[in-house]
Each structure stands twice: as C-alpha cells, then as structure tokens.
TORTI-176669 format. One record per residue: residue in one letter; z, x, y of N, C-alpha, C in turn. Coordinates in steps of 0.1 Angstrom, whole numbers, padded with zeros to 4 digits, always signed. Example, Ala and Ser with C-alpha at 12.3 -4.5 7.8 and 13.67 -1.06 7.14 Angstrom:
BEGIN
A+0078+0132-0057+0078+0123-0045+0078+0132-0033;S+0071+0128-0022+0071+0137-0011+0079+0129+0000;
This chain:
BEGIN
X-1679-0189-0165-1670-0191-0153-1677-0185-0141;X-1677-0193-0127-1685-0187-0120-1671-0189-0107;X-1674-0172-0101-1662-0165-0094-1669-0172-0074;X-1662-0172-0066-1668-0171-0051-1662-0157-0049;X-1666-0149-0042-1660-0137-0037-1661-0136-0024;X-1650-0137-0013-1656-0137-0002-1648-0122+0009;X-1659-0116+0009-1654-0102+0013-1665-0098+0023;X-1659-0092+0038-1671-0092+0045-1675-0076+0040;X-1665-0068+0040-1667-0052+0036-1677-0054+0027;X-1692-0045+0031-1703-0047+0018-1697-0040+0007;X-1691-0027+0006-1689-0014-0005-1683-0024-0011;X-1667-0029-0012-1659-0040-0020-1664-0049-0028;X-1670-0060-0012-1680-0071-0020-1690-0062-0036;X-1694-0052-0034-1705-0049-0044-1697-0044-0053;X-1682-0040-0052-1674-0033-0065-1671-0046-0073;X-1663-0056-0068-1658-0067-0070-1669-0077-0081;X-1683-0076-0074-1693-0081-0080-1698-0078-0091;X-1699-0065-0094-1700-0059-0100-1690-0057-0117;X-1679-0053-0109-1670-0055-0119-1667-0070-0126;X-1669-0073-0118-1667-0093-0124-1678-0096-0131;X-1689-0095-0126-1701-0097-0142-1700-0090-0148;X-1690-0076-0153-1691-0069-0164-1684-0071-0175;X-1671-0085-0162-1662-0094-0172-1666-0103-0179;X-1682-0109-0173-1688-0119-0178-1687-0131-0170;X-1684-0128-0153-1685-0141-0147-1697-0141-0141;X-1700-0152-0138-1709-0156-0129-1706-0154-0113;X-1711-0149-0108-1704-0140-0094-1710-0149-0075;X-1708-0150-0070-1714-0156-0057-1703-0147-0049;X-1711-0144-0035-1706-0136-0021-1708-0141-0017;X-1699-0146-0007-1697-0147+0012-1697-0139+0016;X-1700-0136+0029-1695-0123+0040-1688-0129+0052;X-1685-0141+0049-1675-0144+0062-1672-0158+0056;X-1662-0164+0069-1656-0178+0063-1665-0189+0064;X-1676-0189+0072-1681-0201+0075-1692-0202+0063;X-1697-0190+0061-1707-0191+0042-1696-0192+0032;X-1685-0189+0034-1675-0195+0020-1675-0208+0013;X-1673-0215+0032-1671-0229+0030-1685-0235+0030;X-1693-0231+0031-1707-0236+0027-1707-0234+0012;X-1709-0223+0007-1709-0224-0007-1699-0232-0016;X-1685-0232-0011-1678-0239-0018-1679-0256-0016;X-1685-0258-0005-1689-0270-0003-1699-0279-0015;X-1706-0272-0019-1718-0270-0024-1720-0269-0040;X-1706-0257-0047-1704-0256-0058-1694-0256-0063;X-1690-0260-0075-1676-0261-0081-1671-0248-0086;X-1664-0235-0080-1660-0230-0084-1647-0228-0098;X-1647-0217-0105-1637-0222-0111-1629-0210-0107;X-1625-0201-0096-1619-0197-0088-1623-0190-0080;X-1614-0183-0066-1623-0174-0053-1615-0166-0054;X-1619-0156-0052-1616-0139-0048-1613-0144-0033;X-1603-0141-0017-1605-0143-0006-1596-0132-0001;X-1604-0124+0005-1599-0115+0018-1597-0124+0030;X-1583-0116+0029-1576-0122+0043-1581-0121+0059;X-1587-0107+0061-1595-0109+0069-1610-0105+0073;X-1613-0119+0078-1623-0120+0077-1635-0124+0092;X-1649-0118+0097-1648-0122+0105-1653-0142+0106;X-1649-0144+0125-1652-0158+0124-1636-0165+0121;X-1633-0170+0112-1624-0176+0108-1617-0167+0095;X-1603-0164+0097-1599-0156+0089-1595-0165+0073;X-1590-0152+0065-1588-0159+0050-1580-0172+0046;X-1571-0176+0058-1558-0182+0058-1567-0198+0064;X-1571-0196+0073-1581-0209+0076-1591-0217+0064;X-1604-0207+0060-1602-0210+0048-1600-0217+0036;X-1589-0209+0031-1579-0213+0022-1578-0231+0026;X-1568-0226+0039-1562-0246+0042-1572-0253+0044;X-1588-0250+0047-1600-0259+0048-1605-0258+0035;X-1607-0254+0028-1607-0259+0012-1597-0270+0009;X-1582-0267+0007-1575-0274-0001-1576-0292+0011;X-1583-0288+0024-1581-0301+0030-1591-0309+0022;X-1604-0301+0024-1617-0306+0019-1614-0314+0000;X-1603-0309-0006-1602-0313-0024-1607-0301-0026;X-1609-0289-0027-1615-0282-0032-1603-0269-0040;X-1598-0274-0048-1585-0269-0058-1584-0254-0069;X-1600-0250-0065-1602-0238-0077-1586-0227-0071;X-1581-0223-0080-1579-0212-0082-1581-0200-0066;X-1573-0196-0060-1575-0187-0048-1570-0176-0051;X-1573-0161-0053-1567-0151-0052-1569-0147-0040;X-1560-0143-0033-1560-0134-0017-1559-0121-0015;X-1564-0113-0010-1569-0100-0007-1560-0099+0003;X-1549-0086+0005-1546-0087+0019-1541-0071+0018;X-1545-0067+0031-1543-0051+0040-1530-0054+0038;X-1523-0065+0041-1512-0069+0049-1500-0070+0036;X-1491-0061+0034-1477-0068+0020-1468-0070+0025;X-1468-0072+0035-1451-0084+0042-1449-0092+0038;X-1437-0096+0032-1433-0110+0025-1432-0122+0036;X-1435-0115+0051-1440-0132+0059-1458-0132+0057;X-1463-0122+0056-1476-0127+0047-1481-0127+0039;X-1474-0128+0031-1474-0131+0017-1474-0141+0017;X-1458-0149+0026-1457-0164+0023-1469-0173+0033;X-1472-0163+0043-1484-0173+0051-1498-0176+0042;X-1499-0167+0031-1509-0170+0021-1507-0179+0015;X-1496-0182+0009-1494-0190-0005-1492-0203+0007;X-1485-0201+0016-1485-0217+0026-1497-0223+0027;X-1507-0214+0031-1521-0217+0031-1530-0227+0020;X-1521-0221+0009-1530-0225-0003-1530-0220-0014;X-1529-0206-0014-1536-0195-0024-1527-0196-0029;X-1533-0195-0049-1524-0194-0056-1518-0180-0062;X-1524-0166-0057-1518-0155-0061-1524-0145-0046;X-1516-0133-0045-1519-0124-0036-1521-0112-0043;X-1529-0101-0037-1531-0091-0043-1530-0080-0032;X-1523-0072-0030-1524-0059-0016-1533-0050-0019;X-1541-0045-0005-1547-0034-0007-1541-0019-0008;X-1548-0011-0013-1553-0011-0024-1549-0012-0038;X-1559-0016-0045-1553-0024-0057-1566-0017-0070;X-1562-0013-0084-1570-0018-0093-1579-0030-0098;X-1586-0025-0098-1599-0035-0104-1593-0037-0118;X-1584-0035-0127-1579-0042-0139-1566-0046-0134;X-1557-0049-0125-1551-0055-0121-1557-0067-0114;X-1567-0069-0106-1571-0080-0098-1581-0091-0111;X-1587-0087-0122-1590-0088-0134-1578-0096-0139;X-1571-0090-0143-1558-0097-0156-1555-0109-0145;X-1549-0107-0132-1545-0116-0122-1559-0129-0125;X-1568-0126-0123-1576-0138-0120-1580-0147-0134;X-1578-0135-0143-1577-0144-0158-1568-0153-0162;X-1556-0149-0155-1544-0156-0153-1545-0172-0147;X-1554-0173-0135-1555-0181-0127-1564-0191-0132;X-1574-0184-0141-1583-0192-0147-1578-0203-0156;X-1574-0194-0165-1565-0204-0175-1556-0212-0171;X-1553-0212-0160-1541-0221-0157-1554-0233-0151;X-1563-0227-0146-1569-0242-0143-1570-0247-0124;X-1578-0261-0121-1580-0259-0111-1576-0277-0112;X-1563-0277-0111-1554-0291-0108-1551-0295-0097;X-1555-0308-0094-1556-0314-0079-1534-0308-0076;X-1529-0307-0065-1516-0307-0061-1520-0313-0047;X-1504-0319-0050-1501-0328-0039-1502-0320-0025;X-1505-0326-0012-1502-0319+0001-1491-0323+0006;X-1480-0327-0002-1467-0334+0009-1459-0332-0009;X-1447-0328-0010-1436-0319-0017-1424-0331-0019;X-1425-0341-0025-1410-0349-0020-1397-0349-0032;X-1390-0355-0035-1380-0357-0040-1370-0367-0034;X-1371-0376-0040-1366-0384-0035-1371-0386-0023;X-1358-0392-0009-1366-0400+0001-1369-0381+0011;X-1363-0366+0005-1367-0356+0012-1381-0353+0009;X-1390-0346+0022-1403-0346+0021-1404-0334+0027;X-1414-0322+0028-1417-0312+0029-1433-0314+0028;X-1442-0309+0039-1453-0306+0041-1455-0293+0045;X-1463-0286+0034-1464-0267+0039-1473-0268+0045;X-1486-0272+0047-1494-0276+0057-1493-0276+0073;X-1482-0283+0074-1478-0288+0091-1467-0285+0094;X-1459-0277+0084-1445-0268+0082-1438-0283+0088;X-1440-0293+0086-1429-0303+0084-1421-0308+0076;X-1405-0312+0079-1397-0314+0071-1392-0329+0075;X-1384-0332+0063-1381-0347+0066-1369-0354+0063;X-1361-0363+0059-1353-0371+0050-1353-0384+0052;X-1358-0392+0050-1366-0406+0052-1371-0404+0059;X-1369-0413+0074-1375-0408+0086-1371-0406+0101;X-1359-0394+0090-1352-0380+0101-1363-0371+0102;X-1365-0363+0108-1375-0351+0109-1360-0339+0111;X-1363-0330+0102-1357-0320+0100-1361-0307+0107;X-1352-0300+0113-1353-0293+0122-1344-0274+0116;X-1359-0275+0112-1351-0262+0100-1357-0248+0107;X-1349-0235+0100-1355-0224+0108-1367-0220+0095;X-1373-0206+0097-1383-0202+0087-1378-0203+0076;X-1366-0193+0075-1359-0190+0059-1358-0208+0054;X-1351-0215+0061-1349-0226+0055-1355-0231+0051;X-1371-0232+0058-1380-0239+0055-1385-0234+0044;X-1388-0217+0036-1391-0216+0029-1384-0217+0016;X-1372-0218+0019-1363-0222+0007-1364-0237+0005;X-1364-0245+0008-1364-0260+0008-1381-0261-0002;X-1391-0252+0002-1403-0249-0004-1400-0248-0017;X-1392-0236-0017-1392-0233-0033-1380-0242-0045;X-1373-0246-0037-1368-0262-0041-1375-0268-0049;X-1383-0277-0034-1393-0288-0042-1401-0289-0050;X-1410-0273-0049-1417-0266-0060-1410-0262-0076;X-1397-0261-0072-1390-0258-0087-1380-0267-0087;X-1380-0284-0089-1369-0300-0091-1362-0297-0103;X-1355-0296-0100-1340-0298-0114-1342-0286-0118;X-1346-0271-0116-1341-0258-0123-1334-0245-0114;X-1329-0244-0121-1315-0238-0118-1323-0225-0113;X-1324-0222-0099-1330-0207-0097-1315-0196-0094;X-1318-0186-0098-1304-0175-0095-1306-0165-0084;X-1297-0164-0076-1296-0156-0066-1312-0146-0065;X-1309-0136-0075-1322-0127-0075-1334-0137-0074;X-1338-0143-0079-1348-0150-0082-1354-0157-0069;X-1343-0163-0058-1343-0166-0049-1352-0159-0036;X-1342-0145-0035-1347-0132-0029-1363-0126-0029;X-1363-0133-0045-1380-0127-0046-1383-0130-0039;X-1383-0150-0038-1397-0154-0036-1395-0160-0021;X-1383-0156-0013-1382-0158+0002-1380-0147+0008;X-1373-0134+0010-1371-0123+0009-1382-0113+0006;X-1370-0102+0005-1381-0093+0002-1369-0080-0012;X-1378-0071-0018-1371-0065-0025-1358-0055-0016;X-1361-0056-0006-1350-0048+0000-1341-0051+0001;X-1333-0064+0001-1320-0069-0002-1316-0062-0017;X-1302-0064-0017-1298-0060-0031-1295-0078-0037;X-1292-0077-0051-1291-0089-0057-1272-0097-0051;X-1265-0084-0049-1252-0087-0045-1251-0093-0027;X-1260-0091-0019-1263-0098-0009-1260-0112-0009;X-1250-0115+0002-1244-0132+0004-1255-0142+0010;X-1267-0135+0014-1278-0139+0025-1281-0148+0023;X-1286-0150+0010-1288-0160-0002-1280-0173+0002;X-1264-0176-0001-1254-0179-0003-1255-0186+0017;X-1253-0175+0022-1259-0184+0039-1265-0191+0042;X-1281-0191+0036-1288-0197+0039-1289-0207+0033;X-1290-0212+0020-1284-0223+0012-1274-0233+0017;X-1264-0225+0024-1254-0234+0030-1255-0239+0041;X-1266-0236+0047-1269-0238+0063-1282-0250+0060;X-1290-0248+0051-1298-0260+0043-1291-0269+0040;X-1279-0268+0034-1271-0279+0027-1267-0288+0038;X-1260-0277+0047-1255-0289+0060-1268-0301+0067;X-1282-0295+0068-1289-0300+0073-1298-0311+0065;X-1296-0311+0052-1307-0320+0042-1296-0329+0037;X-1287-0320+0034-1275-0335+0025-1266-0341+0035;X-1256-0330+0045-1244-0337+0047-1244-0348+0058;X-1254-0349+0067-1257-0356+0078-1262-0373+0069;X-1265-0371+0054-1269-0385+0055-1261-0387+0039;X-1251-0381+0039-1239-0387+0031-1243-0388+0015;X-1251-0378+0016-1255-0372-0002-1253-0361-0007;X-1257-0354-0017-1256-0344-0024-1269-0343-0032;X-1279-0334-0029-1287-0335-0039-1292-0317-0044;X-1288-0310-0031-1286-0293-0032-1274-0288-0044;X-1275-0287-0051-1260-0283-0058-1257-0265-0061;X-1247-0266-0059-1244-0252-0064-1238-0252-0079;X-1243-0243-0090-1245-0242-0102-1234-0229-0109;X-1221-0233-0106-1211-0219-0105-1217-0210-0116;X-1220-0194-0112-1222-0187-0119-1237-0183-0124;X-1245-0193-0118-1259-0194-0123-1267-0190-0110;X-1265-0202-0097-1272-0204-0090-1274-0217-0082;X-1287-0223-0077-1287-0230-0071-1298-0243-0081;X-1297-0254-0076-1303-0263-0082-1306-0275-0069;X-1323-0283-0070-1325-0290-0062-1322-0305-0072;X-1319-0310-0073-1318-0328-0076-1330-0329-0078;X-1340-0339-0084-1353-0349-0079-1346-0358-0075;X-1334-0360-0078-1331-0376-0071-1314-0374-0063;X-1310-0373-0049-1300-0375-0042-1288-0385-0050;X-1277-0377-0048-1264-0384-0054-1255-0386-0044;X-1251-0400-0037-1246-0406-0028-1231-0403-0031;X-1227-0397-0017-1210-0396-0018-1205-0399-0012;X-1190-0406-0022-1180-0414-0018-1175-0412-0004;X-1176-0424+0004-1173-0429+0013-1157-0428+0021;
C-alpha cells in the first residue's frame, strides 16, 4: 500500500513516515500543496495523510483539486483546528476522515486502515434524489431548476440527507454530524431546522419527500411523493 503524506512540519512528516513504514506502507512526502498535487498527479495512491495547513495552497484546496482532477484515494485530514464548521469544511472539501491535533500515532493508524479497506471509489460530484440536487463543491442547491436558497445548517442537513436516501437518521445522530456535542439530545434545534428545510425543498413545489418518522426521526425519500391537490 503506498501512503502520500503531505506535511510541511519536517519533525511530524518524519514521525508519520516513519511510523507508516513500520506498518508496512510504502510512504511518499510533500511539504506543501503544490508537490502533493505533483505527486498525486503522477501516482496512484491508495490513500493521503493531509494537513490542513499548509504553506502556498492550504489542505482544503488540495483536497477539492484532487477530487476535481478524479483522483479518489482515500483522504485523512490533519487539523490544529476541531470546530465542527471545520470539520465540515474538510469533509465538504473531500476528505473522507479528520483527525485533530494532537493525536496518537495508533489512532491515526487504525483510522487509515479503516480507510483503506473501504477503498478508493469514484463518488459522484452532484448529490441528487429525485429532481433535488445538492453540489458540496459550489455549496449549490436545487429542485429542478429552482435554485434553493438555504442557510449553512440547512445546507448541511440536506448533505446528510442525500448522503444517507431512505434511512431513518435520529435526532442524536443528526447533532453529530451537523452540530456539535454541546447540544443535549433533548434539544428542539434539530426539529427547527428540519422544519425550516421542509418548508423550502417540499412545500413550495407541492410534494413530500422529507418525512418525519414519529418516534425515530427523520427520513429523506430517493423519490418525492406528490400531494393532493
């Protein structure tokens, strides 16, 4: 398995390196974004190590200049930063896991073994369901060809929608992955923002495709249910 690691910090880059061929990968450094994208241009990774900042072009640039380029390995992201708005500017980017500084080296390990096995599968750059469409890229939203005019939270919920079609996510679950652990699970926030989505994606064009799941949670449709007139 051969890793990219792109870390400008030399001490890190050389732990990282280190520790990763002792896992038995095959290891490549960058020290900034513009030798990332050289090397990844170049070789087929079967995932990247990426620090978020970086000089030149930070981690997040990157990231969306790979996945423009087809280049689908596997992204772990390095970040100083554990705000759940950067968190989500990571994963918007591209990346498919985040890791905060500082962190164990058998934590960043198990995570990227994780990532391996899962594989390096082309995904779509545009999210749809039915005639709704979602692009994390250009943070555009859609419903044929309405352009939707959503706020952050919304937008990130509509994300985790289209990313999870026909399953039932529950309140907590919700919180995780838009939110942050500071809310409690009994928080209506949830329940607001969902309703303020609903008005804007279903009720204006005379469907139903957001459902509420009494007792469970929320559910996105893959396919809109037209209501009686």
């Amino acid at each position: 398995m051969r890793v990219l690691v792109v870390e400008d910090d030399a001490r890190m880059a050389s732990m990282l390196r280190r520790g990763l061929t002792e896992d038995g990968y095959s290891v490549d450094v960058a020290s900034d974004g513009f030798d990332a994208l050289w090397r990844a241009s170049e070789v087929e990774y079967d995932s990247v190590v990426l620090d978020l900042m970086l000089p030149g072009i930070d981690g997040l640039e990157v990231c969306r200049r790979l996945r423009e380029a087809g280049r689908w390995a596997p992204v772990l992201m390095l970040t100083a930063r554990s705000g759940i708005e950067d968190r989500v500017s990571g994963l918007d980017s591209g990346a498919d896991d985040y890791l905060a500084k500082p962190f164990s080296f058998a934590e960043l390990s198990a995570r990227l073994r994780a990532l391996v096995r899962r594989g390096s599968t082309a995904r779509p750059a545009v999210l749809a369901a039915g005639d709704l469409g979602l692009d994390p890229s250009t943070r555009q939203a859609w419903r044929g060809k309405v352009s939707l005019d959503l706020s952050g939270k919304e937008f990130a919920l509509l994300e985790l929608f289209l990313r999870r079609l026909d399953e039932v996510l529950s309140r907590p679950v919700i919180l995780e992955h838009v939110w942050d652990f500071a809310y409690d699970g009994v928080s209506n926030v949830v329940d607001q923002h969902v309703a303020s989505l609903r008005r804007k994606i279903d009720r204006p064009f005379g469907v139903q495709q957001l459902e509420t799941i009494r007792g469970a949670g929320y559910r996105l449709r893959a396919q809109p249910l037209s209501l009686p007139t």
